[in-house]
C-alpha positions in Angstrom: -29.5 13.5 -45.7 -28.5 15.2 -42.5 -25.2 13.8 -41.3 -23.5 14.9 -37.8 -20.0 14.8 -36.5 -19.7 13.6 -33.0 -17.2 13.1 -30.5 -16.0 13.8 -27.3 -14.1 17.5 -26.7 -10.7 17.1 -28.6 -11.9 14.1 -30.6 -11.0 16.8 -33.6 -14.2 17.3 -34.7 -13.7 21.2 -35.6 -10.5 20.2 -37.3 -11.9 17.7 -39.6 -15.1 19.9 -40.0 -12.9 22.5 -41.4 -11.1 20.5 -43.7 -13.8 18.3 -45.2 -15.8 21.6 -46.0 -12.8 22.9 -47.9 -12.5 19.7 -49.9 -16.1 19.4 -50.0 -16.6 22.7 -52.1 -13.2 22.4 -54.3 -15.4 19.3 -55.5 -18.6 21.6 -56.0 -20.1 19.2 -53.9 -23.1 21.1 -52.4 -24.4 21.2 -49.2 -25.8 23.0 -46.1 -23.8 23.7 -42.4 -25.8 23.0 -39.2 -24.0 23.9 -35.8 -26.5 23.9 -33.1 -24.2 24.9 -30.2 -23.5 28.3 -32.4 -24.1 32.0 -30.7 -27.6 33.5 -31.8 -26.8 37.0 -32.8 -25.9 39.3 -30.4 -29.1 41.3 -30.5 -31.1 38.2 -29.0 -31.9 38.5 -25.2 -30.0 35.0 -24.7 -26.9 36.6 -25.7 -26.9 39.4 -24.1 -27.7 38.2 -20.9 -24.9 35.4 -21.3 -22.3 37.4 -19.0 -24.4 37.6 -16.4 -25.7 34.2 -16.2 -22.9 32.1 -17.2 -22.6 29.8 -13.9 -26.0 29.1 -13.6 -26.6 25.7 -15.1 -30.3 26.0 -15.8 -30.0 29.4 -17.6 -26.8 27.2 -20.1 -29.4 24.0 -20.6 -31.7 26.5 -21.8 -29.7 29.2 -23.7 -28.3 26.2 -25.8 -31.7 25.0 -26.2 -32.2 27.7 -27.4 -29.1 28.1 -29.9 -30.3 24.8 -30.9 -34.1 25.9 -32.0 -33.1 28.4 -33.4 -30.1 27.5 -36.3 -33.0 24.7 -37.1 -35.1 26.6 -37.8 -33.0 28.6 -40.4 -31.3 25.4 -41.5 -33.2 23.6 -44.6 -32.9 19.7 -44.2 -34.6 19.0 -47.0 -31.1 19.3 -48.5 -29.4 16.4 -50.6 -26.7 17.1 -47.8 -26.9 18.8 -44.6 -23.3 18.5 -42.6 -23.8 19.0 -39.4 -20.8 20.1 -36.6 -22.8 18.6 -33.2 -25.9 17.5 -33.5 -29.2 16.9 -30.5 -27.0 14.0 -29.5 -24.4 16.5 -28.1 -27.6 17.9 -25.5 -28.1 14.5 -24.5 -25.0 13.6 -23.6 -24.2 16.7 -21.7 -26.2 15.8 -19.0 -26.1 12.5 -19.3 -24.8 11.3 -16.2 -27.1 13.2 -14.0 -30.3 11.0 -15.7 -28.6 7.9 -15.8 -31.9 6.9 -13.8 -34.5 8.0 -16.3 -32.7 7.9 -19.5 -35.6 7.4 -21.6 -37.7 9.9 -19.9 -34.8 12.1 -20.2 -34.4 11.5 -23.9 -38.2 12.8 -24.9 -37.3 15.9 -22.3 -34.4 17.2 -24.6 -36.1 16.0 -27.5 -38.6 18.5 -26.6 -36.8 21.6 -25.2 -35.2 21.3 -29.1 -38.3 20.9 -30.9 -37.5 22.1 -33.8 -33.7 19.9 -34.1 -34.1 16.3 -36.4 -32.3 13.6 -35.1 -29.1 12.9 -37.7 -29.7 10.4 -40.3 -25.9 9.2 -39.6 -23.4 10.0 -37.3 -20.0 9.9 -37.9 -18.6 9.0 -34.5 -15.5 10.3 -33.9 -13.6 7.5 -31.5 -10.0 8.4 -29.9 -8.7 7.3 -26.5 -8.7 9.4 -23.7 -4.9 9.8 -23.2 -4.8 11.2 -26.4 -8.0 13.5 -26.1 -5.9 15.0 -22.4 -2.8 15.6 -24.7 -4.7 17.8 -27.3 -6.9 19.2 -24.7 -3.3 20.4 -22.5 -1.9 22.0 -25.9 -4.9 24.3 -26.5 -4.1 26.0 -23.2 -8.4 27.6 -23.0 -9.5 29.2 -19.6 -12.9 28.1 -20.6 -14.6 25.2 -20.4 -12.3 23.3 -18.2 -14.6 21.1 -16.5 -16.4 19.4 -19.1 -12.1 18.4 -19.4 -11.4 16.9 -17.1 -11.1 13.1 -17.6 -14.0 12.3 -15.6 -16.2 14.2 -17.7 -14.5 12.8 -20.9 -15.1 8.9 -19.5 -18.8 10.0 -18.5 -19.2 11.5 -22.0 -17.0 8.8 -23.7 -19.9 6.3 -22.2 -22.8 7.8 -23.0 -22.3 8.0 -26.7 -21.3 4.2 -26.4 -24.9 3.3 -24.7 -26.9 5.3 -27.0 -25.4 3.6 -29.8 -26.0 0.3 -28.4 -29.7 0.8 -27.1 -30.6 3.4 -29.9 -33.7 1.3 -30.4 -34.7 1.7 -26.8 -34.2 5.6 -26.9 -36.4 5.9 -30.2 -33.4 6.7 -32.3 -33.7 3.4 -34.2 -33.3 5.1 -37.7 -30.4 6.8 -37.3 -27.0 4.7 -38.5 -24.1 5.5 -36.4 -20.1 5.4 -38.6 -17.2 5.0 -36.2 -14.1 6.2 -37.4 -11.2 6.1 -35.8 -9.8 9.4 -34.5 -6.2 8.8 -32.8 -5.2 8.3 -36.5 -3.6 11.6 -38.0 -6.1 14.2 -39.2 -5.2 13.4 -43.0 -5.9 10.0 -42.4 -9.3 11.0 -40.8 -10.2 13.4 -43.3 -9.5 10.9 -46.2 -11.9 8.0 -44.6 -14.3 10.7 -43.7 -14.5 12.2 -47.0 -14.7 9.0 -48.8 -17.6 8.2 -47.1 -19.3 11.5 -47.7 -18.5 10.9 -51.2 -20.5 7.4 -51.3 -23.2 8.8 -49.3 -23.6 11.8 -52.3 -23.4 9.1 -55.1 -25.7 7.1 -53.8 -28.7 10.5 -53.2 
């Protein structure tokens, strides 16, 4: 079963990431990591050309395409459990709001370009409110990034994950189950739910 944490940036999806793989193997509970935003090794000609073609949007869509493709390919979902930090969901929200026109079209386009990337079996939706998503963003003081912050980009992001959900069917995602969990709650809290219902979800493979 390949399950992915989702969320909006500073809906504390690294945090709890971190902590539920901790608990997961202090309970010898075995399973595979997929992150397909992570950096290819360096040796790759995407990386290497990342410096010089960091602002040009096309050359991003299609390095992370790339990023994508490529820790699929080395990632075995044929696992009992596959965890997943991110998942093709976070491609399609990205650019979202640009397609708003052609959604489904748009859809089978990223679907594509990541070939080789399942949609999740579940998601665990990670759902905080956007005051609290600014404060955590503020205290991480990055240089990087900053405007997929700003709170424009959060409400865009914030609603794209909402309609997906709700026309999942009409996108061709029908099989995957979406889990909301509530993410303003403290990151114990969180990681408790969370890992409860990663525990049922083991008991029951």
């Amino acid at each position: 079963m390949y399950i992915a944490i989702e969320g909006v940036k500073g809906s504390g999806k690294s945090t709890l990431l971190a902590q539920l793989t901790e608990k997961l193997q202090q309970q010898n509970i075995q399973f595979v990591s997929f992150n397909p935003t992570r950096p290819m090794p360096m040796q790759t000609w995407w990386e290497q050309s990342y410096a010089q073609w960091a602002h040009d949007d096309s050359f991003i869509s299609a390095l992370y395409s790339a990023r994508a493709n490529y820790h699929a390919q080395a990632t075995d979902f044929q696992q009992d459990l596959v965890l997943g930090d991110r998942s093709i969901l976070t491609s399609m929200v990205t650019r979202w709001q640009q397609n708003r026109h052609r959604l489904g079209s748009y859809i089978r386009q990223v679907q594509m370009q990541e070939q080789a990337v399942p949609v999740p079996d579940v998601v665990l939706y990670l759902d905080v409110s956007l005051n609290v998503v600014q404060q955590r963003l503020a205290q991480r003081e990055r240089h990087y990034g900053l405007q997929d912050e700003t709170l424009l980009r959060l409400q865009q992001t914030q609603q794209a994950y909402r309609q997906i959900f709700r026309q999942k069917q009409r996108f061709g995602l029908h099989n995957m189950q979406v889990e909301v969990f509530d993410a303003n709650q403290n990151s114990a809290e969180l990681l408790q739910a969370v890992e409860q219902y990663i525990q049922s979800v083991c008991v029951a493979v």
